[in-house]
VEXDOVEX-701414 format. One record per residue (C-alpha): residue in one letter; x, y, z. Coordinates in Angstrom, 3 decimals. Each point is the difference from the previous one (the first is absolute). Example, Ala and Ser with C-alpha at 12.3 -4.5 7.8 and 13.67 -1.06 7.14 Angstrom:
! VEXDOVEX-701414
<type=a, xx=12.300, yy=-4.500, zz=7.800>
<type=s, xx=1.370, yy=3.440, zz=-0.660>
This chain:
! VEXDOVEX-701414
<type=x, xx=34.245, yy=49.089, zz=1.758>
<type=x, xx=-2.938, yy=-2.441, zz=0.617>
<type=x, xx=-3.045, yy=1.144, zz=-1.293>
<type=x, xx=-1.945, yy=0.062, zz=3.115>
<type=x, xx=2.952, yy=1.936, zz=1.383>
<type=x, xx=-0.576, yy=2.784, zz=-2.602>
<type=x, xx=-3.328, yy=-0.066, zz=0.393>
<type=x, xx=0.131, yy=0.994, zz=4.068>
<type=x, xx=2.243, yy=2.399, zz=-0.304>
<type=x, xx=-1.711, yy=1.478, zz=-3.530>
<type=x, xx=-3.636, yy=-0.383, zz=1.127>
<type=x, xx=-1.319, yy=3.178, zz=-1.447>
<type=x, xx=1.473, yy=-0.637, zz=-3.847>
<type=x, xx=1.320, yy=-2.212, zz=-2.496>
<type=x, xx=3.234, yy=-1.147, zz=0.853>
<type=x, xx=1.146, yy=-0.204, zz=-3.683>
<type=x, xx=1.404, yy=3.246, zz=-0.340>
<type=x, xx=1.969, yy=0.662, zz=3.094>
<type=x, xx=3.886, yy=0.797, zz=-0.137>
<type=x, xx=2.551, yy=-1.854, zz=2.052>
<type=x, xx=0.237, yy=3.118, zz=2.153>
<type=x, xx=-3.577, yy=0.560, zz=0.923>
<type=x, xx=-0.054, yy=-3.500, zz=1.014>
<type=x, xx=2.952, yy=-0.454, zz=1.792>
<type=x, xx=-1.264, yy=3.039, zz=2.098>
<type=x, xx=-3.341, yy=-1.151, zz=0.711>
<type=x, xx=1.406, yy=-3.608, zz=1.009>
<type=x, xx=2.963, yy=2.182, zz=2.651>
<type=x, xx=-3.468, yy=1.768, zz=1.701>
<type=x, xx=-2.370, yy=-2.766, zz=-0.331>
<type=x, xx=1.388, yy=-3.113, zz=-0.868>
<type=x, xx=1.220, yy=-3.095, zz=2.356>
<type=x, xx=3.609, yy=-1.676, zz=-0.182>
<type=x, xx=-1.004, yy=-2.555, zz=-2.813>
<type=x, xx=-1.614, yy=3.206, zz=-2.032>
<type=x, xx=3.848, yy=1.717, zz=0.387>
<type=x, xx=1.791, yy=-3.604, zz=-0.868>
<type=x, xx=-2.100, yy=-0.225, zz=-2.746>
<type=x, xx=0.605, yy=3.951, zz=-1.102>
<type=x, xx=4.261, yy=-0.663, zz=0.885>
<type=x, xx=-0.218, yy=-2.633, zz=-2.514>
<type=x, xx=-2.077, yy=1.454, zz=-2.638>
<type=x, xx=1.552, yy=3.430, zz=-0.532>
<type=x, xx=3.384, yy=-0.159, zz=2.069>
<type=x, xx=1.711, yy=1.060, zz=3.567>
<type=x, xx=0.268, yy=3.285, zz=-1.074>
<type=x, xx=-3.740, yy=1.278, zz=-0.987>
<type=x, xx=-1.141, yy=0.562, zz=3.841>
<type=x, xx=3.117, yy=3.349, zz=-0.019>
<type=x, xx=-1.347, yy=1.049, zz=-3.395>
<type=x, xx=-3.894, yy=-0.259, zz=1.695>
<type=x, xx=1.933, yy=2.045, zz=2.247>
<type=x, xx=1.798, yy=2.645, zz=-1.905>
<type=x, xx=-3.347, yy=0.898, zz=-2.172>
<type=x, xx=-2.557, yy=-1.271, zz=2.743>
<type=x, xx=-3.870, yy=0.355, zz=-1.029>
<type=x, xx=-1.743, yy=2.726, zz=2.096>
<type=x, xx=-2.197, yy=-1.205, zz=2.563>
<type=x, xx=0.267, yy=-3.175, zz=-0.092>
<type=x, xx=3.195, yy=-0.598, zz=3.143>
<type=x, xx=-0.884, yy=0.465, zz=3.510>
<type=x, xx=2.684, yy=0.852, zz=2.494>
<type=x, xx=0.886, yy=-3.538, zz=1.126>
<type=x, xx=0.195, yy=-1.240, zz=-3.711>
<type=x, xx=2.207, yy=2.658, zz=-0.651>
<type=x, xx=2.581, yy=-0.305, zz=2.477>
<type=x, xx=-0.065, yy=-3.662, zz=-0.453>
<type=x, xx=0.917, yy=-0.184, zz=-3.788>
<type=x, xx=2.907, yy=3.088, zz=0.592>
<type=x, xx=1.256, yy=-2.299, zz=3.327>
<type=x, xx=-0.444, yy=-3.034, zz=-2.026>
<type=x, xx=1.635, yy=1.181, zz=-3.360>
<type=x, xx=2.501, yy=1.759, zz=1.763>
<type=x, xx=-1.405, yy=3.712, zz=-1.018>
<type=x, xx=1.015, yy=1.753, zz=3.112>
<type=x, xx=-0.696, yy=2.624, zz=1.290>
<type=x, xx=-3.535, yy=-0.908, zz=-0.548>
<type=x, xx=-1.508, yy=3.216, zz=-1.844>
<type=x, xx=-3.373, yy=1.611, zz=0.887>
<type=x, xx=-2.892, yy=-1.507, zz=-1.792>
<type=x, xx=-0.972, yy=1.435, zz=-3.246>
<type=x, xx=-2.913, yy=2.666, zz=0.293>
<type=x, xx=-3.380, yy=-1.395, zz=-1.086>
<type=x, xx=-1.850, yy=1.596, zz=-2.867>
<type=x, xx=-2.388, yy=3.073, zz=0.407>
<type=x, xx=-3.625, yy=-1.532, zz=1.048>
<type=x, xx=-2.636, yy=-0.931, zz=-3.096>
<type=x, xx=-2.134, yy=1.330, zz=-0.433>
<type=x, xx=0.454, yy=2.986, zz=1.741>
<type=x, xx=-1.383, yy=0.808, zz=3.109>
<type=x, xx=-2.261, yy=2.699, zz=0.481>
<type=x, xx=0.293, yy=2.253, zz=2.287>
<type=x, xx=3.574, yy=-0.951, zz=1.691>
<type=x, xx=0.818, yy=2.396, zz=2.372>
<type=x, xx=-3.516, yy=2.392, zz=0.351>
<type=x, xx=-1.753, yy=-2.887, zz=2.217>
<type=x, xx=-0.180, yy=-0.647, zz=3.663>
<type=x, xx=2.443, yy=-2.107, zz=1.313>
<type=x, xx=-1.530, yy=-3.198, zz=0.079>
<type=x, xx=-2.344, yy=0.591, zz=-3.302>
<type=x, xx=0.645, yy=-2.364, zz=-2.236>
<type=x, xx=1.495, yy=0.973, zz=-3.583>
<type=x, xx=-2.549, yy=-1.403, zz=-3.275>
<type=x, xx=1.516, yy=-0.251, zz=-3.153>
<type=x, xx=-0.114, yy=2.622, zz=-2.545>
<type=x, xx=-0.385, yy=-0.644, zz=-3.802>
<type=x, xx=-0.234, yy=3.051, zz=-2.016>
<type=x, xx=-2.467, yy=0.484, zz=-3.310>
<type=x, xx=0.704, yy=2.863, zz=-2.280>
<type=x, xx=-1.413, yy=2.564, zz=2.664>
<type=x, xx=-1.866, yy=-2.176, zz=2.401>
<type=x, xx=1.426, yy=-1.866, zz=3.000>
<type=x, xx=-1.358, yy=-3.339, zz=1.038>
């Protein structure tokens, strides 16, 4: 993909080191129809089911999800994937008020921040 492309859809690191995967999933949740072409072309029809089969955690929301299962013909369209635990841990999850809102929690030998 263009440079610039990579770049939007990358901002927060080098785009270097990135597999075909990673990217293909970031362009099916963020990317527009020239940043799919582009992906089509570069690593094949088929990488948007594997994307599917080992998604990333996190990274699909709902509609992106049953789009790409609809779209690749993956139906029924499975729930999403669970998101990872929280990091840092929060402190506290469960023993405040409702409405109190959770810190995070980082841990030092025997002191807690």
């Amino acid at each position: 993909m263009k440079e610039g492309s990579l770049d939007r859809l990358f901002w927060w690191q080098d785009s270097g080191g990135i597999s075909p995967e990673r990217h293909a999933a970031q362009v099916m949740v963020m990317g527009g129809w020239n940043d799919i072409a582009e992906a089509r072309r570069r690593f094949g029809p088929d990488i948007f089911a594997k994307v599917l089969r080992n998604p990333p955690r996190g990274l699909f929301d709902l509609r992106s999800w049953t789009f790409w299962h609809k779209k690749t013909g993956m139906v029924p369209v499975p729930p999403l994937p669970k998101q990872p635990a929280a990091w840092p841990p929060l402190c506290g999850s469960g023993l405040q008020p409702s409405g109190a809102r959770l810190r995070p929690c980082f841990n030092f030998g025997s002191t807690q921040i």
